[in-house]
Each structure stands twice: as C-alpha cells, then as structure tokens.
C-alpha positions as a Markdown table, in Angstrom:
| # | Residue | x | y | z |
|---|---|---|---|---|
| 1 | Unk | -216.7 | -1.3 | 46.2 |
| 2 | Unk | -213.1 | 0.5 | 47.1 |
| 3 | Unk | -210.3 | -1.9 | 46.4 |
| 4 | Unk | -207.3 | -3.1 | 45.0 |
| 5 | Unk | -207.4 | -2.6 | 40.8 |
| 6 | Unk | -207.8 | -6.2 | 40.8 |
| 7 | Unk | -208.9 | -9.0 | 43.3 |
| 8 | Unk | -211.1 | -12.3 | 43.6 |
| 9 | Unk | -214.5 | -11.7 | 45.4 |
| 10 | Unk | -216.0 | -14.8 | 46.9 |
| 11 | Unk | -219.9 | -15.9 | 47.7 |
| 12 | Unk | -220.1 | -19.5 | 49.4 |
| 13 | Unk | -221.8 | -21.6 | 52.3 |
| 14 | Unk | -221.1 | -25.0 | 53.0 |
| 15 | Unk | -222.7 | -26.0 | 50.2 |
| 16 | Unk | -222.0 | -23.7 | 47.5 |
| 17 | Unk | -219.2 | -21.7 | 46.3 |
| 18 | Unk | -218.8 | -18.6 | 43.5 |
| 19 | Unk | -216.1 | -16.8 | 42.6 |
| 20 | Unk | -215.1 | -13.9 | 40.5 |
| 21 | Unk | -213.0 | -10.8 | 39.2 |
| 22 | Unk | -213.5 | -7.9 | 40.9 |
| 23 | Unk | -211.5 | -5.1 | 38.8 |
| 24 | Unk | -211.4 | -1.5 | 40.2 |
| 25 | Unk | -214.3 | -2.1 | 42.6 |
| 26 | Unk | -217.0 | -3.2 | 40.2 |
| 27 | Unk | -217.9 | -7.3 | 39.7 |
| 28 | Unk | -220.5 | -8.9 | 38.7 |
| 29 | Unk | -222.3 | -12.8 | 39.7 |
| 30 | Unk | -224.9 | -14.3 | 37.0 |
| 31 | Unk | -227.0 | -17.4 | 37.6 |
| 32 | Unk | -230.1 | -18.4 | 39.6 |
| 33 | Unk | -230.4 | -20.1 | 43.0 |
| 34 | Unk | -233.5 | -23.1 | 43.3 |
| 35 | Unk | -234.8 | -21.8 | 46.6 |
| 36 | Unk | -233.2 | -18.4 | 48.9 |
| 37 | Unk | -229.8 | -19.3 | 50.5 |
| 38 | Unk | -228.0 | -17.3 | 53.1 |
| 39 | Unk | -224.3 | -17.0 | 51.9 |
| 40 | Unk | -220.8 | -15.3 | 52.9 |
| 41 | Unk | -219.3 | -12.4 | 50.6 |
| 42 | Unk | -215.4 | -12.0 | 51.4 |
| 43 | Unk | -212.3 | -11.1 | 49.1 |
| 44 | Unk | -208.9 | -12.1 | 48.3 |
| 45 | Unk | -206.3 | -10.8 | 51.3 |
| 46 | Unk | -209.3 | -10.2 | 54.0 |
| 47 | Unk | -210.5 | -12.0 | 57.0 |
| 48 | Unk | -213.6 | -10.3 | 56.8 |
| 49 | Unk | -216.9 | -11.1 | 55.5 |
| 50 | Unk | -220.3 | -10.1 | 55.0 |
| 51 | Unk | -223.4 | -12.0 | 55.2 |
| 52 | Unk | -225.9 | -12.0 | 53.2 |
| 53 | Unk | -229.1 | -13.9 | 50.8 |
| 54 | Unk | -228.2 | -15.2 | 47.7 |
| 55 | Unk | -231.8 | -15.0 | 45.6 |
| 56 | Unk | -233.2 | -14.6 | 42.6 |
| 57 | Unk | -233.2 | -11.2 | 41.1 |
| 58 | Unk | -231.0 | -8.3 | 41.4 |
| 59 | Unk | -228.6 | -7.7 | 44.1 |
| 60 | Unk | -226.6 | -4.8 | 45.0 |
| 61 | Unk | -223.2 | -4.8 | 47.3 |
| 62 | Unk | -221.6 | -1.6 | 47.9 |
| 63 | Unk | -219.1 | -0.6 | 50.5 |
| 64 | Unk | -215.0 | -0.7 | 50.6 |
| 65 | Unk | -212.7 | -3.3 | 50.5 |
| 66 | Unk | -211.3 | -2.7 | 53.9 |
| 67 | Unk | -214.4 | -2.6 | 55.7 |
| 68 | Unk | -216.2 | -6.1 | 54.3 |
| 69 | Unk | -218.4 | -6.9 | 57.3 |
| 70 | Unk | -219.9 | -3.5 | 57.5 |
| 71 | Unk | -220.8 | -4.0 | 53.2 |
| 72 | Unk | -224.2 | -2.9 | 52.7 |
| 73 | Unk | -226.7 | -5.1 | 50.6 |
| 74 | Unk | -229.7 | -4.2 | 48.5 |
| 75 | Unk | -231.9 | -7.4 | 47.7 |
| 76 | Unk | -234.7 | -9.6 | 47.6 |
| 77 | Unk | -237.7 | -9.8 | 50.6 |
| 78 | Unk | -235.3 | -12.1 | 52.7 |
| 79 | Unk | -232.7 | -9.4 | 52.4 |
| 80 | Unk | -235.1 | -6.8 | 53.1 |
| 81 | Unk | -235.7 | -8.9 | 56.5 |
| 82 | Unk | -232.0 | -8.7 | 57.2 |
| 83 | Unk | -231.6 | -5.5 | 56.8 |
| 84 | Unk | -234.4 | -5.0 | 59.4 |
| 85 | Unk | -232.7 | -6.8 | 61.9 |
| 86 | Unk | -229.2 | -5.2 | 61.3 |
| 87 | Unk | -230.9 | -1.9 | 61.7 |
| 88 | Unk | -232.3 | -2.5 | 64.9 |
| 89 | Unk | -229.3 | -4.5 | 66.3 |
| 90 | Unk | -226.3 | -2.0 | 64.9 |
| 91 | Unk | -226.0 | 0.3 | 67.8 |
| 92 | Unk | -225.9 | -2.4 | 70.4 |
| 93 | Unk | -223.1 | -4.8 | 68.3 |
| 94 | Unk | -221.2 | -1.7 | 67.5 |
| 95 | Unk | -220.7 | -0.9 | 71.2 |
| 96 | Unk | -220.2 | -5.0 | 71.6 |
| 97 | Unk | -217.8 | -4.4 | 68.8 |
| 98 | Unk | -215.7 | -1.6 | 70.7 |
| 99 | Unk | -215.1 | -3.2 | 74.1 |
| 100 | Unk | -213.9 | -6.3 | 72.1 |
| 101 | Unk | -211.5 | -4.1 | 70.8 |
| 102 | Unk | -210.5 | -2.6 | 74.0 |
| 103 | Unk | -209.6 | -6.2 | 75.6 |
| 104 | Unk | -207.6 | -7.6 | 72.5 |
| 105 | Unk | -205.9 | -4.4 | 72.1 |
| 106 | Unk | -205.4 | -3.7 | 76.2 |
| 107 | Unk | -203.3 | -5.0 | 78.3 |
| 108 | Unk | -203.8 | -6.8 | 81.6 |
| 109 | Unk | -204.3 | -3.6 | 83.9 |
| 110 | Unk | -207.6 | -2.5 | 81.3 |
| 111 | Unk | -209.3 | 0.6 | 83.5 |
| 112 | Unk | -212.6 | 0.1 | 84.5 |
| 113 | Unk | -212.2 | -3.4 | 83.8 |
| 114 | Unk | -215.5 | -5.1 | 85.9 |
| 115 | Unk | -217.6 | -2.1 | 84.9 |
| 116 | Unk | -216.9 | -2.4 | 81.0 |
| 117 | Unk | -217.3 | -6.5 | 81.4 |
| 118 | Unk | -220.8 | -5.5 | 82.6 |
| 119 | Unk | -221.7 | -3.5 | 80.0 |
| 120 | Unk | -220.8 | -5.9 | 77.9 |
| 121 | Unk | -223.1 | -8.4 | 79.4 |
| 122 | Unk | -225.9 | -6.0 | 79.9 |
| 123 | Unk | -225.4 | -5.0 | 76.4 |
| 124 | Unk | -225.8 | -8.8 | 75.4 |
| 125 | Unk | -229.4 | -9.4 | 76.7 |
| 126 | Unk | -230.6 | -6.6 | 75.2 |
| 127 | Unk | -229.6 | -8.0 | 72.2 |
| 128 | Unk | -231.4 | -11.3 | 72.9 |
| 129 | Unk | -234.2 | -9.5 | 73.4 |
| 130 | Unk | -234.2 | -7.9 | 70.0 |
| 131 | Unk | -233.7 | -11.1 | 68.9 |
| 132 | Unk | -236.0 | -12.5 | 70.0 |
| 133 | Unk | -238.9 | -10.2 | 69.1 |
| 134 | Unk | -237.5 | -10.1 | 65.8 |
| 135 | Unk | -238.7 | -13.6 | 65.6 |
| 136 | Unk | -241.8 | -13.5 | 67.2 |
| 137 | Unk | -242.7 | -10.8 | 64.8 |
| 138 | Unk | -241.8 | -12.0 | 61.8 |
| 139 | Unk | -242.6 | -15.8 | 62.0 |
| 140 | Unk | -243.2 | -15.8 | 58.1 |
| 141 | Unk | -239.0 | -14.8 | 57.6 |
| 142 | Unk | -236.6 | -17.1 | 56.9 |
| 143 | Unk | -234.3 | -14.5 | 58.6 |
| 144 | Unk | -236.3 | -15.8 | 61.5 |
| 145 | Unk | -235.3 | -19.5 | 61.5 |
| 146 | Unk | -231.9 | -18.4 | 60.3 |
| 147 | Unk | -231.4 | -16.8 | 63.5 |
| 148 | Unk | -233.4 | -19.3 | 65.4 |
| 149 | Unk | -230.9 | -21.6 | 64.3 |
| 150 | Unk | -228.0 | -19.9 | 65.0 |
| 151 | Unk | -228.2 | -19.1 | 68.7 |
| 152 | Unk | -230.2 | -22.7 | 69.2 |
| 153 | Unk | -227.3 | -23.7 | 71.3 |
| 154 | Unk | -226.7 | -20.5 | 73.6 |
| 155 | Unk | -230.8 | -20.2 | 74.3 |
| 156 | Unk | -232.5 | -22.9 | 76.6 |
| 157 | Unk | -234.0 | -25.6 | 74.1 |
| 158 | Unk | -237.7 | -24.6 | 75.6 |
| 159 | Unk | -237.2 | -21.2 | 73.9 |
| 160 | Unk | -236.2 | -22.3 | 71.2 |
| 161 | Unk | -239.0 | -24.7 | 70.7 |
| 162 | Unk | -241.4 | -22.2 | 72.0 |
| 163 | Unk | -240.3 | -19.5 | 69.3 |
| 164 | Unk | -240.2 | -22.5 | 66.5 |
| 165 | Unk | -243.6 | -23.9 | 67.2 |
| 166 | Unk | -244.5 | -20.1 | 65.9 |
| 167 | Unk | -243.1 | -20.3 | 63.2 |
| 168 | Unk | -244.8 | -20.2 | 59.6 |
| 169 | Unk | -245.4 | -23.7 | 58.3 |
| 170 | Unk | -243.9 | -23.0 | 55.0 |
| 171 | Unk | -240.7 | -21.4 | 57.1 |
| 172 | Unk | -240.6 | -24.9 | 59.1 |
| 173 | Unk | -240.6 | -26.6 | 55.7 |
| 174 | Unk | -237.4 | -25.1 | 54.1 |
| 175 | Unk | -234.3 | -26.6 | 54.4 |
| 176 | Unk | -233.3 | -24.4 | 57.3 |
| 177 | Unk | -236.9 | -25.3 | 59.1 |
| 178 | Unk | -236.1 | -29.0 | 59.0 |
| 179 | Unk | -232.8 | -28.9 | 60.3 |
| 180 | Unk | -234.2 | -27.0 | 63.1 |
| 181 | Unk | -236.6 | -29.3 | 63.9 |
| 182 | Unk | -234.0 | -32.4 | 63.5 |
| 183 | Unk | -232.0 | -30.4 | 66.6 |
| 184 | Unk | -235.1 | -29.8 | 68.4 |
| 185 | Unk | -235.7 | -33.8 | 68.4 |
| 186 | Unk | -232.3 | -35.0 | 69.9 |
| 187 | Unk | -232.3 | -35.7 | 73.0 |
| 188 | Unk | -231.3 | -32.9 | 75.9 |
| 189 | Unk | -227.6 | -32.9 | 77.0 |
| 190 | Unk | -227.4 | -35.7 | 79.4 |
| 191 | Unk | -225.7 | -34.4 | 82.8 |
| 192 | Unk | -223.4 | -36.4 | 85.3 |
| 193 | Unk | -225.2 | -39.4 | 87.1 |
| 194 | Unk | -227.6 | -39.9 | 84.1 |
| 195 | Unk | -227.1 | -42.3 | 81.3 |
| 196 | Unk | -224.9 | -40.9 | 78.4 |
| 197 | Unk | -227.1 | -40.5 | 74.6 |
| 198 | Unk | -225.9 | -43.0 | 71.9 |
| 199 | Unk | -225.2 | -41.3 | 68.6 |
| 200 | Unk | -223.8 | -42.5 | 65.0 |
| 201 | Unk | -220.8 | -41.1 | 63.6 |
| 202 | Unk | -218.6 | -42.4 | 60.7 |
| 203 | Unk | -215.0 | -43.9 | 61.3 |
| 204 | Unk | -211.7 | -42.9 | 60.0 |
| 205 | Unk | -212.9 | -45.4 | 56.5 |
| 206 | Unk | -216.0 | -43.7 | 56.2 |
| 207 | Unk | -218.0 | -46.3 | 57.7 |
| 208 | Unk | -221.4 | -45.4 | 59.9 |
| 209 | Unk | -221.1 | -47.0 | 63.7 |
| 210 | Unk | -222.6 | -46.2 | 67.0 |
| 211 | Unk | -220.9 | -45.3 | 70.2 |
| 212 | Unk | -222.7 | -48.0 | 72.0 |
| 213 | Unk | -220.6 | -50.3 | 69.7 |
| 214 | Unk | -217.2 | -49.1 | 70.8 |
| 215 | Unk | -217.7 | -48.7 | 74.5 |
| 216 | Unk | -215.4 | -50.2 | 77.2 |
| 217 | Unk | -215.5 | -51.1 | 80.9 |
| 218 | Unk | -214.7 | -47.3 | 81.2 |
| 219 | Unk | -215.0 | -45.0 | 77.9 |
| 220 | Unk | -213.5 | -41.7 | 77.4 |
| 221 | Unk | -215.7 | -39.6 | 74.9 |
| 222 | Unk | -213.3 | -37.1 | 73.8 |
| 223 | Unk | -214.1 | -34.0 | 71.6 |
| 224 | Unk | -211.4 | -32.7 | 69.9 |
| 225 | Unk | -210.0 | -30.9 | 66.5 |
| 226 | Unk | -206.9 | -31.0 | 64.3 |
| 227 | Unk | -207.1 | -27.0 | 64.5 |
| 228 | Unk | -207.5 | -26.5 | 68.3 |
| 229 | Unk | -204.3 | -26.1 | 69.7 |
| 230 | Unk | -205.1 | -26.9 | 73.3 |
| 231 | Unk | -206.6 | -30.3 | 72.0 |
| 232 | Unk | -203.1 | -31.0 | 70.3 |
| 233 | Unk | -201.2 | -30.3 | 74.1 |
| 234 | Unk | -203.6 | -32.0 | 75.4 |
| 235 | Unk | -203.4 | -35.9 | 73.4 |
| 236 | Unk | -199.9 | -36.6 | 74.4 |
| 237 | Unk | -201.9 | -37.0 | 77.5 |
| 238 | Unk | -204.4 | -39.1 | 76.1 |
| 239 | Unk | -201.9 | -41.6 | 74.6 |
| 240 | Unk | -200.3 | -41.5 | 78.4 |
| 241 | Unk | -203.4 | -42.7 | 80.1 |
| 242 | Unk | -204.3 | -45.2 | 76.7 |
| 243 | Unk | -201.2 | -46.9 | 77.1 |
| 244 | Unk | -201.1 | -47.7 | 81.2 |
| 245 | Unk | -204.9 | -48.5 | 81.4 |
| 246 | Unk | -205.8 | -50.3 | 78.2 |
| 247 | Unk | -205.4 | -53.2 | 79.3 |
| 248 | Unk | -207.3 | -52.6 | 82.3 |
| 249 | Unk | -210.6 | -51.4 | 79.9 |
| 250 | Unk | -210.0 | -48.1 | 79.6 |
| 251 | Unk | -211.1 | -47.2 | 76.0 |
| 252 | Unk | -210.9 | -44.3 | 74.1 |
| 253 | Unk | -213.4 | -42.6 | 71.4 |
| 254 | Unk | -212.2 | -39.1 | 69.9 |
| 255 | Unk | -214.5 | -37.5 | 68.1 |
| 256 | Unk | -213.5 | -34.5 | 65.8 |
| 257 | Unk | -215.0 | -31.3 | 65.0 |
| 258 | Unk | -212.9 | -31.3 | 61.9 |
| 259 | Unk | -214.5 | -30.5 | 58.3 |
| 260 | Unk | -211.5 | -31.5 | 56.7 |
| 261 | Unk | -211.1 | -34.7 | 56.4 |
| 262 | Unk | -207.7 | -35.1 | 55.4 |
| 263 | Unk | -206.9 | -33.0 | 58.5 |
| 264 | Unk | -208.0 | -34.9 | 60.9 |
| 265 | Unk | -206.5 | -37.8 | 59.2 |
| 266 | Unk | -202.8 | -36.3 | 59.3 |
| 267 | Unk | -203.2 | -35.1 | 63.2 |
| 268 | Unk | -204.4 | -38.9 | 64.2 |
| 269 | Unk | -201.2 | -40.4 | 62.5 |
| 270 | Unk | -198.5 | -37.2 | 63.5 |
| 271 | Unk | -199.9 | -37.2 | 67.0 |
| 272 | Unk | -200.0 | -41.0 | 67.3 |
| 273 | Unk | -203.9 | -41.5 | 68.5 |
| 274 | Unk | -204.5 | -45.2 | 67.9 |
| 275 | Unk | -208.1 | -45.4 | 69.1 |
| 276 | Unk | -211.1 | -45.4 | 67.7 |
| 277 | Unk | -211.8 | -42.1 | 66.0 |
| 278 | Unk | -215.4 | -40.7 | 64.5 |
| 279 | Unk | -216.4 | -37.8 | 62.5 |
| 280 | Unk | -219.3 | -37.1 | 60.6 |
| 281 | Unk | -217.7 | -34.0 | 58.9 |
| 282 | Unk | -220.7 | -31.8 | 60.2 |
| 283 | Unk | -219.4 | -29.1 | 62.4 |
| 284 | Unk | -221.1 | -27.2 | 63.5 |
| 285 | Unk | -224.2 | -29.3 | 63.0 |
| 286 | Unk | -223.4 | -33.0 | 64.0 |
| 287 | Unk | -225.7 | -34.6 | 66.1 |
| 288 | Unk | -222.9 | -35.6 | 68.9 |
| 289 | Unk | -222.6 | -31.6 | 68.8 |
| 290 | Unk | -226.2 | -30.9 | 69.5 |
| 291 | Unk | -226.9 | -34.0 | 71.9 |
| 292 | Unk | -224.1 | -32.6 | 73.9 |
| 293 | Unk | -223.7 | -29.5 | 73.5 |
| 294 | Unk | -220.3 | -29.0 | 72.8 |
| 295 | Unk | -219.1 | -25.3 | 72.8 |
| 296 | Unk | -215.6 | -25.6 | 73.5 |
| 297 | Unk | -212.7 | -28.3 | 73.0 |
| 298 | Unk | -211.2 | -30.1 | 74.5 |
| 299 | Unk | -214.3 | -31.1 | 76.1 |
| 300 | Unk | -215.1 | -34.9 | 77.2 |
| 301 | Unk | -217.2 | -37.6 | 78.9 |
| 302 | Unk | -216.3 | -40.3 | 81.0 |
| 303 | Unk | -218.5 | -43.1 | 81.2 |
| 304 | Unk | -218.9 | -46.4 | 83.0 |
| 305 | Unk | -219.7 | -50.0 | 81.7 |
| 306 | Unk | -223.1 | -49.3 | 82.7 |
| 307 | Unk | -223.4 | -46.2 | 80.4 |
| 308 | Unk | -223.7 | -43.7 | 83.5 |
| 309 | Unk | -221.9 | -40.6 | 83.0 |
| 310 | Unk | -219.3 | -40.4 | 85.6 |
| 311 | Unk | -217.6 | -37.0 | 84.8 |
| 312 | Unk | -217.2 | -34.1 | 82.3 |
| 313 | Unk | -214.7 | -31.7 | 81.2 |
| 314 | Unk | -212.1 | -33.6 | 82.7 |
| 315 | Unk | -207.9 | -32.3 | 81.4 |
| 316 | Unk | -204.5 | -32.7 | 82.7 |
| 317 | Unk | -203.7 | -33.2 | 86.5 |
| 318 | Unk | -207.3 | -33.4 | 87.0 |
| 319 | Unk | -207.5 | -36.6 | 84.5 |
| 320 | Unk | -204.6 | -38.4 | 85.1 |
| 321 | Unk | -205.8 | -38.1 | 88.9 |
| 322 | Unk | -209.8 | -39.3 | 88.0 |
| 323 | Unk | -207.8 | -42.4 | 86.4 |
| 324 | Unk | -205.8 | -43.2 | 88.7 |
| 325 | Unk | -208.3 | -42.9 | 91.2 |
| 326 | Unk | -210.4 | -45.9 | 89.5 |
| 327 | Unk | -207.6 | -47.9 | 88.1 |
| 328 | Unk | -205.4 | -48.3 | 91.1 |
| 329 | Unk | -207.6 | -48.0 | 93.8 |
| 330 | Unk | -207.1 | -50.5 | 96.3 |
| 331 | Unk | -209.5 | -53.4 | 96.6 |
C-alpha cells in the first residue's frame, strides 16, 4: 500500500477494534477471529475506508493510501463472495460515484440537471436488482445476509422476508442471521390514524423503561442526535412548546440516535432539554429505529392519550401551529 513512511492502519466494527504500524506501505495484523466478521480498514489522516472480512487465514490488502475505498482484498470464501459482488456492481457505483461528484462539486445551474438525476435513479434499480440476485443465488453467503441486512430498511419488509426465508439455515443462524430475523419480527411502521408501537429504551441512568410508561395526554416522540445539526436548531423550539403546554399535558420523549453516550449527555444539559430522554446506544440497529423507520432526523410522532398517532414529521411553523391548534382551541 502507497503511503506516508509511517502511519496507523485501522480494522474495527462496532464490536471490535485493531490497530497498527504501517511503515512505508507494508503492515501486518496477527490473531484469530471465533467466527467470520465483516470489518472496516481505514488510516490515520483519511475519511476513507474499505470494507472487508476479517477471517481466519491469510489476507492480503493492496492498493494506495489515497484511494482507501477502492483497496483491493485477497481472502477467505466470504471474501471471495465480496469480491463477486463488487465485480458485478463496480461499473454501475462508479457511474453512481461520478454524478455524486458532479452535484457536490456543481453549482446550482448543473447542465442537464433532470436528465443526470434520472440516470442516477435508473442507475439505482439496476443495482437493486444485482442485489438482489446476488442473494438469491448465493443463499449459503454470509455476504448475502450482510447485504440483506443492510438495505432491510430501503426494501419493502415482504422482500426482505421473502429473500431471508431463502436463506441457508446455517446463514440464518450466525450472528448476522439472528439479528435479521429480530428486525423481521418488530412490528411494521405504524402510519397516522393507527395506534403508535410500544418499545423499550434505557434513560439518561441507564435504566430500561417503556414508552407506554412516559406517555402524556398528548406525547411528542422526538428522534433526534447530538451530531445533527438541524436537530440542534430545531430544540430551542422544543423547549418553546414544553414550556407553554406542560402544564396543559403536553409531554415530551426524545429519543437519540447517539452512540456516544457522553454526547448525548452534554447536548441534553447545553441545550437545556428537561424531558424524558432514551437511548439504547444502538444506532443504527435499535428497535425504535426499525419499528419506525427512521431515516432521517429530526423526525417525530405525535400521539394522543389514546395512543393514536395523530401526526408525523411535524418542525417549526408547522409544529408550533399543530400545538396551538389543540392547546388553544376554543371549546
């Protein structure tokens, strides 16, 4: 690998974390893994990374240092699979790659604006589609559940559940299996007029509670994170509406996407939120995530005393007017 004469090289998930020297390209990781795990490569000074599986026996990364996510990997049978799948999706994220690059390096008046933004989507089903027969042809991969997994929330939940019952039973039994199957068991994403899901989360102490526990005459669900800037303009709002209708049974429930706990802990306190606040420190697999299916923050749900879902999505004008709409109405 081309780089600096000397920099730190990283491997980690969420659960696991390496490091060492890399010194005038070359490095080297010793140890064994209990079962096949897929894991991120990056380096010291890059934003980039490089997926990959971490698994017994020798593995090979070679590439350059400025070009991380395009590294190529030599590995085990799981690697083999990825490599499979990179192959056949490369000339399709590549192009993906180069309109991206055209709108965050553009300006407003981009030519051929409409007709590149259809490309774009045109070129995103037929990646889906390799996807997807990727899967169904390889039910025995763990690459399979892997990506399964990944897109769960972008592909109807009947897809997904159709392409997981095909699945290889030993596949369904791994770690990434089971935590599939945990998703594919939560209830659907409840819509407006339909009774809202109960889920547990943990408080601010670390203590486990329900949301049916906390709820109000009228309960604001609101999804949020320390890092999301449009959350943070948003809660001065929040603690607007919290303290005029309080005492009229408005409550508030924030839940954070935060995986940092002390974090979450600093915004609560700088941005003065003195609700009831729940994390599980899951992101992006928490069950309120899943139930819900929260892609974006600031996201909420409004609910009644009678755990109907009233509204969704609701921000700014269009909040403070839904509010004062059902505080102040007249009798």
């Amino acid at each position: 690998m081309d780089a600096p004469d000397t920099v730190t090289v990283y491997i980690q998930n969420s659960k696991f974390s390496d490091s060492t020297l890399a010194i005038n390209g070359h490095f080297k990781f010793r140890g064994t893994t209990p079962y096949p795990m897929r894991v991120l490569f990056s380096a010291e000074k890059s934003n980039k990374k490089r997926s990959f599986w971490l698994e017994n026996g020798g593995i090979r990364i070679r590439g350059k240092y400025d070009k991380i996510d395009k590294l190529k990997v030599v590995g085990g049978e799981n690697q083999a699979m990825q490599n499979i799948l990179d192959k056949k999706s490369k000339p399709i994220v590549d192009e993906i790659e180069a309109i991206a690059e055209i709108f965050i390096n553009g300006t407003d008046d981009i030519p051929d604006k409409d007709s590149l933004l259809a490309r774009n989507k045109e070129l995103s089903n037929q990646l889906k589609k390799i996807e997807m027969r990727f899967i169904e042809e390889h039910p025995n991969a763990l690459e399979s559940v892997i990506l399964l997994s990944s897109l769960k929330r972008t592909w109807s939940r009947s897809k997904v559940a159709s392409l997981y019952s095909n699945l290889d039973g030993k596949i369904k039994e791994s770690n990434y299996g089971m935590e599939l199957a945990r998703f594919l068991d939560l209830p659907e994403n409840p819509e407006v007029g339909e009774n809202y899901v109960d889920f547990e989360s943990l408080t601010t102490e670390g203590k486990k509670i329900s949301i049916s526990q906390l709820l109000g005459e009228l309960t604001l669900i609101d999804f949020w994170a320390s890092w999301c800037v449009p959350c943070r303009e948003e809660n001065p709002n929040l603690v607007k509406l919290h303290d005029r209708y309080s005492k009229n049974g408005l409550k508030i429930i924030s839940v954070s996407l935060d995986r940092d706990k002390q974090k979450w802990l600093t915004a609560i306190e700088k941005d003065s939120l003195t609700w009831d606040h729940l994390n599980d420190l899951k992101y992006p697999d928490g069950d309120a995530i899943f139930i819900y299916n929260i892609s974006e923050i600031p996201d909420n749900i409004l609910i009644d005393s009678k755990g109907k879902i009233l509204a969704r999505s609701l921000r700014s004008d269009t909040l403070v007017n839904t509010m004062k709409a059902l505080f102040e109405r007249e009798d």
